[in-house]
N, C-alpha and C positions, 0 to 999 in steps of 0.2 A: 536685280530688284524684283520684287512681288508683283504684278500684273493682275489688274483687278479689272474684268470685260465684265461692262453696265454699266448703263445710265446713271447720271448720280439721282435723278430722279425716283428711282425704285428703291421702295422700302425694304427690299431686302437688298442692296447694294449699299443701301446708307448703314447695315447693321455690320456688315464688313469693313466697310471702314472706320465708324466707331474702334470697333476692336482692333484695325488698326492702329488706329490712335491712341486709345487706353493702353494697351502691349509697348506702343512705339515699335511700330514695325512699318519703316519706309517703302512706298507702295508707288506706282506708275495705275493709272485709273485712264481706261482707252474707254469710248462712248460707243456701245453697240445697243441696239433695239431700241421702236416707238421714237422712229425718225432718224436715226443714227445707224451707223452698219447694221445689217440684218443677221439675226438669229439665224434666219432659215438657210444661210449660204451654208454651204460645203465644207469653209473651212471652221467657221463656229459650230456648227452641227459634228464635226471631230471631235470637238470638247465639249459640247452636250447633246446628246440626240432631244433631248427634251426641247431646246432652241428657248432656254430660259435664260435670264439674267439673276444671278453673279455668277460667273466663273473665274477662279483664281490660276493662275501657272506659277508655281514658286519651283524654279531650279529645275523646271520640265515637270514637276511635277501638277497633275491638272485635278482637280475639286471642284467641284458643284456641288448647289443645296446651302442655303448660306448658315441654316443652324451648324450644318456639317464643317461648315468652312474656320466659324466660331471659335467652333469647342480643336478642330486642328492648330490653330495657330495660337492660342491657350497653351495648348498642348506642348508645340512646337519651342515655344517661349519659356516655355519652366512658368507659367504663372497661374499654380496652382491658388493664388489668391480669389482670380476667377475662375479657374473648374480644379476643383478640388481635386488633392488626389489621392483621401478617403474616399471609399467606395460607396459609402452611404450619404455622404455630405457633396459628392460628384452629380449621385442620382438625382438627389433632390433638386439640383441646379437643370440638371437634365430635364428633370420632369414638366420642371415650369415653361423651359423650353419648345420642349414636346407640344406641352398644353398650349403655346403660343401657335405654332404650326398649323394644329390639329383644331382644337373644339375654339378659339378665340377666333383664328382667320377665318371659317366655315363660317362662322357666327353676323361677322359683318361683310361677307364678300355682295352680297346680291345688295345690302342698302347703299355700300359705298361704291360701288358701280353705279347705283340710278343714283345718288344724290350728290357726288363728288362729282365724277366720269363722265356724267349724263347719257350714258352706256344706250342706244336704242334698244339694246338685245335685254334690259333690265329697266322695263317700265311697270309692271306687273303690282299694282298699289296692295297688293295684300302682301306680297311676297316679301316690299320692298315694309311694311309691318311687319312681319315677323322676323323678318333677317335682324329689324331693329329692334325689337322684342329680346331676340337671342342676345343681342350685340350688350344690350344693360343686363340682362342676366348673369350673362359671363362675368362682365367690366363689376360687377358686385361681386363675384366671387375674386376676385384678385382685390377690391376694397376691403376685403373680409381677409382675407389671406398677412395685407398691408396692418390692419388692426392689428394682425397680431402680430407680426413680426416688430412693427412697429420703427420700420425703416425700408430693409428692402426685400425682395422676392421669396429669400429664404432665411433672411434674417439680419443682424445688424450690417453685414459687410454687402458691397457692393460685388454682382459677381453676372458673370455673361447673361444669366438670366435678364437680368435688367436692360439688358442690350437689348432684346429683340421685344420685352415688355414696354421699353421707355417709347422706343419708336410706335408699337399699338397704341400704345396711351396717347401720344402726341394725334395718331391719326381720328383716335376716338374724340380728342376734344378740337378739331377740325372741321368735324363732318356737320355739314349743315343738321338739326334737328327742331321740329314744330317745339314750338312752347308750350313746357311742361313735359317733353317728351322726354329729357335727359336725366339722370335721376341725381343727384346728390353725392357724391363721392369723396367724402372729408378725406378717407385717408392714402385713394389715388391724387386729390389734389394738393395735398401735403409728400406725397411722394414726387413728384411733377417739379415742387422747389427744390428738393433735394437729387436731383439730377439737374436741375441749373445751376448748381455751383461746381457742375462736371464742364469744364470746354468742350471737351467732345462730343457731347448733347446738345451744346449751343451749337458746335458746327455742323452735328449731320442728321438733327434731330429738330432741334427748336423753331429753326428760321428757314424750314423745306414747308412745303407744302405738303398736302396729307398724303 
């Protein structure tokens, strides 16, 4: 069976198991890091020097990086439904992906540290503005994006992308923000119901904390 090391707590541990559970693919979930077995031991540090949470072992085989983990067990699965496997209709899945990793986490790492976390190391009242600043800039581009698809990430069908998008969105409407500070988001909040009629969003997305 599948071996999933991390917290069920971390947001990229819950995007693992989503895709778990969308694939159907029977998983064993052991609790390591932020209170639980330690990253930094020896023998977790084997399977990732980075001493991050998700790591998978399927059949000895070992994985880290949960977008990585995703689009493998997709893969793994034959379930080209979610990562294509046109090369042009793969990427664009990919891309959004990426863009989740890259410019949307950068985007709200420093606000949802000091306002989630309550992080000492992120008290910084300008810093924790413009992280939130960034954080709605982004969050309206994926609004914009939803316009137009007019469903989901890349288009009508539901596809990994939305895995690691539904859990940012979940976190995004989480996060403590002043009033008037969050901006209006018709068609991430219309996006938002149409991942609640997914179980899978109910279990590792909906009723988690951010």
């Amino acid at each position: 069976m599948l071996r999933v090391l991390g917290r069920k707590s971390s947001i990229n541990v819950r995007k693992v198991l989503w895709a778990c559970d969308e694939i159907g693919v029977p998983f064993a979930r052991e609790d390591w890091g932020l209170g639980f077995q330690p990253t930094r031991s020896p023998e977790y540090l084997a399977l990732n020097p980075n001493a991050l949470v998700p790591v998978i072992v399927d059949d000895g085989f070992v994985l880290w990086e949960s977008n990585t983990i995703c689009r493998y067990l997709a893969a793994r699965h034959g379930r080209s439904d979610l990562l294509p496997a046109d090369a042009r209709e793969r990427a664009r899945v990919e891309q959004w992906m990426d863009w989740q990793a890259g410019e949307l986490n950068n985007a709200w790492r420093y606000a949802f540290m000091a306002l989630v976390r309550n992080s000492p190391a992120h008290t910084d009242t300008a810093a924790i503005g413009a992280s939130r600043e960034a954080w709605s800039r982004h969050m309206q581009i994926l609004d914009d994006q939803l316009s137009h698809t007019g469903a989901y990430a890349t288009g009508p069908s539901f596809t990994l992308a939305d895995i690691v998008l539904g859990l940012a969105v979940h976190r995004w409407s989480m996060t403590p923000f002043d009033a008037g500070e969050r901006p209006e988001l018709p068609a991430v909040a219309a996006y938002v119901e149409r991942l609640r009629a997914r179980p899978a969003f109910l279990q590792h997305a909906a009723n988690e904390t951010p």
